[in-house]
N, C-alpha and C positions, 0 to 999 in steps of 0.2 A: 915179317914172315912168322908162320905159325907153324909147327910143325905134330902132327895130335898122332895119336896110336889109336884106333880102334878096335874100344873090346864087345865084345860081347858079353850076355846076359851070365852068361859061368864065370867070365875075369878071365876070359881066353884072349892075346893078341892076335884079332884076324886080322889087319891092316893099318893101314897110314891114311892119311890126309895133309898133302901140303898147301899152307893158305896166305895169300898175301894177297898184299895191294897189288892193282895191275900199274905200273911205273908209267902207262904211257896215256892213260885216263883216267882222269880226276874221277872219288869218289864210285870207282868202280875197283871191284875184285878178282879174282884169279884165283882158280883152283892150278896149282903148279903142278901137281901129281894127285894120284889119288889111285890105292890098290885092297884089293879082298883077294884074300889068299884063296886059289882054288877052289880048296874043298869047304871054302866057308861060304860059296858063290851061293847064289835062290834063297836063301833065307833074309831077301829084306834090307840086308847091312849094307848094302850100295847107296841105296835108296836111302836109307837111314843116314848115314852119313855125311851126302849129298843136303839133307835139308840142314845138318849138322852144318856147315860148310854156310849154306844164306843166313841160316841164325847169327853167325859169328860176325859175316861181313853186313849184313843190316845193325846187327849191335854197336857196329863201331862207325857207322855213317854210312854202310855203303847203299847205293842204289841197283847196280846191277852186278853181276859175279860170269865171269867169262870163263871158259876150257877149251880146250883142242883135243878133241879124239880122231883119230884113224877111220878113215871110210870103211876099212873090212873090219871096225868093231862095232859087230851089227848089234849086239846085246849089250852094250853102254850106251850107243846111239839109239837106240828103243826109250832105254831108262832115263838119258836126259832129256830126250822128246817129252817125254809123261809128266817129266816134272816142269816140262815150259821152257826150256832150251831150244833155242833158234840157230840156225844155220845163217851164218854171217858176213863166213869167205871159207872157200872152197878152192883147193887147191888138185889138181888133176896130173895125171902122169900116162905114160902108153910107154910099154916097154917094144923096144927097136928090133929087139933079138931075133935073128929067124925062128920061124914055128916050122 
């Protein structure tokens, strides 16, 4: 497991990255978390990050690097599309409650 702080170009802490092996496939990685503080959001540092994150797991053997985001996070699911992130399993819900 790897656990990094993301700065920025000032030596600000805008976020984390947690990175490890994925335990249940060989030779594959796992972002376990990954966060940009609000107001450090649009300037790039996701994105940045993110290729931070394949450099580290191709450096050490890896071949592929897997995540799980939330369906209503339309603006992380945008940003891992662009960088080549695929939809692999899909998990669905319908709330019961009356309307």
């Amino acid at each position: 497991m790897h656990l990094f702080v993301v700065v920025d170009d000032t030596g600000t802490d805008v976020g984390f990255l947690w990175l490890g092996r994925d335990p249940d496939r060989s030779n594959t990685w796992y972002v376990w978390d990954v966060s940009i503080g609000e107001q450090f959001r649009g300037r790039g540092l996701g994105r940045a990050t993110m290729l931070a994150a394949e450099y580290v797991a191709r450096r050490a053997g890896g071949v592929a690097i897997g995540l799980n985001v939330f369906g209503l996070n339309t603006v992380a699911r945008k940003l891992y599309e662009s960088l080549g992130y695929a939809v692999i399993s899909q998990q669905m819900l319908k709330d019961l409650r009356p309307r």
